[in-house]
C-alpha positions in Angstrom: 12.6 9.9 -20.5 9.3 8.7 -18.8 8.6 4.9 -19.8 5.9 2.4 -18.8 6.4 -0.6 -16.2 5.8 -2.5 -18.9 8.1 -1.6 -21.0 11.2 -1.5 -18.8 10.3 -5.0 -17.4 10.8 -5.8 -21.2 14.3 -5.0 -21.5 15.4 -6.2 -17.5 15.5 -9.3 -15.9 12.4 -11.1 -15.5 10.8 -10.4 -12.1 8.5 -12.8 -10.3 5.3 -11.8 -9.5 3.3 -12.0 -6.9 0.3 -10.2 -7.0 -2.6 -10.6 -10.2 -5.5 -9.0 -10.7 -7.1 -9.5 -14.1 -10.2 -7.7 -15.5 -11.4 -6.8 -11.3 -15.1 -5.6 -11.2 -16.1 -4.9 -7.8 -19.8 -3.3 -6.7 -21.4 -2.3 -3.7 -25.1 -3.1 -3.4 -27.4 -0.4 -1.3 -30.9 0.3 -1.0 -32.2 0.8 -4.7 -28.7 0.8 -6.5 -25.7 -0.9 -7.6 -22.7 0.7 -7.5 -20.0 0.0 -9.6 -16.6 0.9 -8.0 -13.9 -0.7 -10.3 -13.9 -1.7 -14.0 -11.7 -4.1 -15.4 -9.0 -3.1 -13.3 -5.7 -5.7 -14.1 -2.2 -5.1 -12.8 0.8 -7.3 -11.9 2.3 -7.2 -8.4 6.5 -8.4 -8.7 8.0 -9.3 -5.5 10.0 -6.5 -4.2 7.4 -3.8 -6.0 6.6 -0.7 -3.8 3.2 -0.8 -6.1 0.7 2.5 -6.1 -2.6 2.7 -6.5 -3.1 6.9 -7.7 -6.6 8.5 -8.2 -9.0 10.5 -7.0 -11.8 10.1 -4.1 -14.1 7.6 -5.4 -12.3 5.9 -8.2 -12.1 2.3 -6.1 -8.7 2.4 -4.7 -10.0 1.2 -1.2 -12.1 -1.1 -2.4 -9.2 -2.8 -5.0 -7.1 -3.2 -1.5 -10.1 -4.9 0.4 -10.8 -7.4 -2.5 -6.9 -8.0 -2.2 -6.5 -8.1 1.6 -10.2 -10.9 1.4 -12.8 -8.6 2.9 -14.3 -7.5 -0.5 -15.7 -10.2 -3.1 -15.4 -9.2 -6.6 -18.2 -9.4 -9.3 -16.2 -10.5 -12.3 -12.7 -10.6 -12.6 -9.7 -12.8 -10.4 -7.0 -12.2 -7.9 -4.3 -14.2 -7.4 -1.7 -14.2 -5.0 1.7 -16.7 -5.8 -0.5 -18.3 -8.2 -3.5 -18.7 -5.4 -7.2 -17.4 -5.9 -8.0 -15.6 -2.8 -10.8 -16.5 -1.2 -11.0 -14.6 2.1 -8.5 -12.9 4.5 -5.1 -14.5 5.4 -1.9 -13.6 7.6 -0.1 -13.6 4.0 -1.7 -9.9 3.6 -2.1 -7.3 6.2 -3.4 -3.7 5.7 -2.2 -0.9 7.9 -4.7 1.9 7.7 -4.9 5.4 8.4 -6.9 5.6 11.6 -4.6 6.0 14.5 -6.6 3.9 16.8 -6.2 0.2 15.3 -4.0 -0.3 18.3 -5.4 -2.1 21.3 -5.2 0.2 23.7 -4.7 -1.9 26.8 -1.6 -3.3 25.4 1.9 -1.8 25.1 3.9 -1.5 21.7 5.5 -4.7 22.2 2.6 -6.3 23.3 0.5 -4.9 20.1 3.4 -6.3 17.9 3.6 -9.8 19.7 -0.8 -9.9 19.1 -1.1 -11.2 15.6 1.5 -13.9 16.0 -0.4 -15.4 18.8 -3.0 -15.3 18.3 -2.4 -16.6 14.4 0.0 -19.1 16.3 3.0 -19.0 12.9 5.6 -18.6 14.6 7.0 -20.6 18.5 7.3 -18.2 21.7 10.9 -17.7 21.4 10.5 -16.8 18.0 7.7 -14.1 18.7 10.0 -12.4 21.2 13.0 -12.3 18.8 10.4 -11.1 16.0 8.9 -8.2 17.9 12.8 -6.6 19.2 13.8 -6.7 15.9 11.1 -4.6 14.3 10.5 -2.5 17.2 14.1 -2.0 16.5 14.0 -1.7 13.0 10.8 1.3 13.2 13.0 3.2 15.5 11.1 2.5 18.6 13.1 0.6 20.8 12.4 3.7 23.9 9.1 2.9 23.3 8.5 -0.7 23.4 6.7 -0.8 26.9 4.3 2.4 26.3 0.6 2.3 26.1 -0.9 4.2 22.6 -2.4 6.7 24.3 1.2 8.3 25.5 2.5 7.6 21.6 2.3 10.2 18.8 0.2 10.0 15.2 3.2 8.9 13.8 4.7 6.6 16.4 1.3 4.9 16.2 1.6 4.4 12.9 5.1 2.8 13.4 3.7 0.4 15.8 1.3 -0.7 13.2 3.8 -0.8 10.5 6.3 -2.7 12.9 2.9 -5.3 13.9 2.6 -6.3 10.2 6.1 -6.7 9.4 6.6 -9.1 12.0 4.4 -11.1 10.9 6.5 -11.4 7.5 3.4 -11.5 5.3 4.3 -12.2 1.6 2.5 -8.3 1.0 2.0 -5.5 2.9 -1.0 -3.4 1.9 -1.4 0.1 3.2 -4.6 2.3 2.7 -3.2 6.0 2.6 -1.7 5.5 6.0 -0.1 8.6 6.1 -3.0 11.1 5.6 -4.0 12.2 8.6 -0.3 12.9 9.6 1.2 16.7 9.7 3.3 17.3 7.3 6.6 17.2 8.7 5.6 13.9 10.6 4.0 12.3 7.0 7.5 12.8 5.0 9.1 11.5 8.5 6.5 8.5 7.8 7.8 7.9 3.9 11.3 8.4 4.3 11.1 5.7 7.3 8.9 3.6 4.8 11.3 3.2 2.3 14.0 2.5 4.6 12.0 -0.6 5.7 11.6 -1.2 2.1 15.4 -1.5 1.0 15.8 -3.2 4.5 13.8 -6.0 4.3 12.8 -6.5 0.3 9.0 -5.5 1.6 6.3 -6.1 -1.5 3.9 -3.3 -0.9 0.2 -2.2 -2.4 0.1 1.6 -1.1 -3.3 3.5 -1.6 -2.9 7.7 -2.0 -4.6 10.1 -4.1 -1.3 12.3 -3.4 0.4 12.2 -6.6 3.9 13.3 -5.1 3.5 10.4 -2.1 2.8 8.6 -5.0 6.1 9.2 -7.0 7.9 9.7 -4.1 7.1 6.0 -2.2 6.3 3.8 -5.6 8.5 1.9 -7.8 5.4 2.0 -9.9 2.0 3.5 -10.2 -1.2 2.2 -11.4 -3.3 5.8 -12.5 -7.2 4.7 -12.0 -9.7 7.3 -13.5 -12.6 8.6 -11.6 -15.5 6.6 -10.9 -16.1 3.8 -11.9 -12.0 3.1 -11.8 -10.4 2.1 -14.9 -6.8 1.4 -15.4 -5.3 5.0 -16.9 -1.7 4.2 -17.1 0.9 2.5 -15.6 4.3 4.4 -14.6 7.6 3.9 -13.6 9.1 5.8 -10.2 11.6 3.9 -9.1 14.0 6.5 -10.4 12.8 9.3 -8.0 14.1 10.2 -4.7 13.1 12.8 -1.9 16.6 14.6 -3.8 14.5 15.1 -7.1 11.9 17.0 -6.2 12.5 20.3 -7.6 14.0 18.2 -10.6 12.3 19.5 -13.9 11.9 15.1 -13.8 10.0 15.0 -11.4 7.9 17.9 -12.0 7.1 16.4 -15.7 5.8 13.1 -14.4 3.5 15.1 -11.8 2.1 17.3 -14.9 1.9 13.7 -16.5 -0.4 12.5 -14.1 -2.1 15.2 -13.2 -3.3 15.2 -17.1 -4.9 12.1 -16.9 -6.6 12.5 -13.5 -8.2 15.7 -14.7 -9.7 14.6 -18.4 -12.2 12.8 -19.2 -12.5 9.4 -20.7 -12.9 11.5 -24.4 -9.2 13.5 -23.7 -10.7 16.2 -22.4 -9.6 18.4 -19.3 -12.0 18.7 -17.2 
């Protein structure tokens, strides 16, 4: 049976969360026009969530991870982060996106990964070192550690961006459908590592996709937004799915679920 966050949080042990984002309005201003790209948006983060954002183009998933990561101010509505407003950007969030080239590309891997931390200064030089092996190590990369991007593939890009934000232990990781502009066999590569990472290091992470299967697949649970302007849909459990369940009649049930509510209008409609 298919249940809402919200409900199983009810009957488990309490989580703590993290992440709050209560009634978010967020607009864009251009020449002649206000867009609105959110609508009272709210959601709780827990530590240890693997937390999906699910719609289609346009609904304000981006924009809901750039308020979050400090880049984006809202026009009504709060965010707080362990009980902090944020105000701006901070090494306690860091976005991975889906662009290959957010590498410097005069550096090597381990030169990439070591960046942040010094130039952010957290952690001493002995420290940094140990930091970069281990999650060079820990993304699979260890062959790798003194190549330049431009000799790496899409995906092993993307690992050393992945392995550049984890080592600089922020309290969440947001990621803005990093995996789209993969191949297939390279992008299920890409989650399976993910989640791997996930159970190995208790990672809190705000993952933006309008793939509803990455979406059941990677999330413990997933915020459905509607088309624009976004409004909370539903919120769902998928912590009980695995790559094993998808040909389950499960799994198939929760992506005809979704896929309902992405496709009708406001009214119940299908569109």
């Amino acid at each position: 049976m298919l249940v809402m966050a919200a409900e199983q949080r009810a009957g488990a042990a309490p989580n703590t969360v993290l992440l709050q984002v209560r009634e978010l309005v967020l607009q864009y201003k251009t020449p002649g026009h206000l867009v609105t790209a959110t609508w009272n948006v709210g959601f709780d983060v827990c530590r240890g969530d693997r937390f999906v954002l699910l719609g289609p183009s346009g609904c304000g998933k981006s924009s809901i991870l750039k308020a979050v990561a400090g880049f984006l101010k809202p026009a009504a509505g709060s965010i707080r982060l362990d009980g902090k407003p944020i105000i701006g950007p901070g090494p306690d969030r860091l976005v991975v996106f889906q662009e290959f080239e957010q590498l410097l590309p005069w550096k090597t891997t381990r030169e990439n990964v070591l960046f942040p931390m010094r130039v952010t200064r957290r952690f001493g030089a002995l420290e940094m070192e140990e930091r970069a092996d281990n999650v060079i190590d820990k993304v699979g990369l260890q062959r790798f550690a003194d190549a330049f991007p431009h000799t790496l593939s899409g995906g092993m890009k993307m690992r050393v961006a992945i392995a550049r934000a984890l080592a600089m232990e922020p309290a969440i990781l947001l990621m803005d459908e990093p995996f789209a502009a993969l191949d297939a066999l390279t992008r299920r590569k890409m989650q399976e590592d993910l989640l791997k990472l996930c159970e190995q290091t208790s990672l809190t992470m705000l993952f933006v996709t309008h793939s509803i299967e990455e979406a059941i697949l990677l999330g413990s649970r997933i915020l459905v937004l509607s088309p624009h302007p976004g409004r909370v849909r539903a919120e769902l459990n998928a912590h009980q799915f695995a790559f094993a369940d998808l040909d389950t009649p499960e799994f198939a049930t929760l992506q005809r679920r979704i896929t309902d509510m992405l496709f009708q209008d406001t009214s119940g409609v299908r569109r």
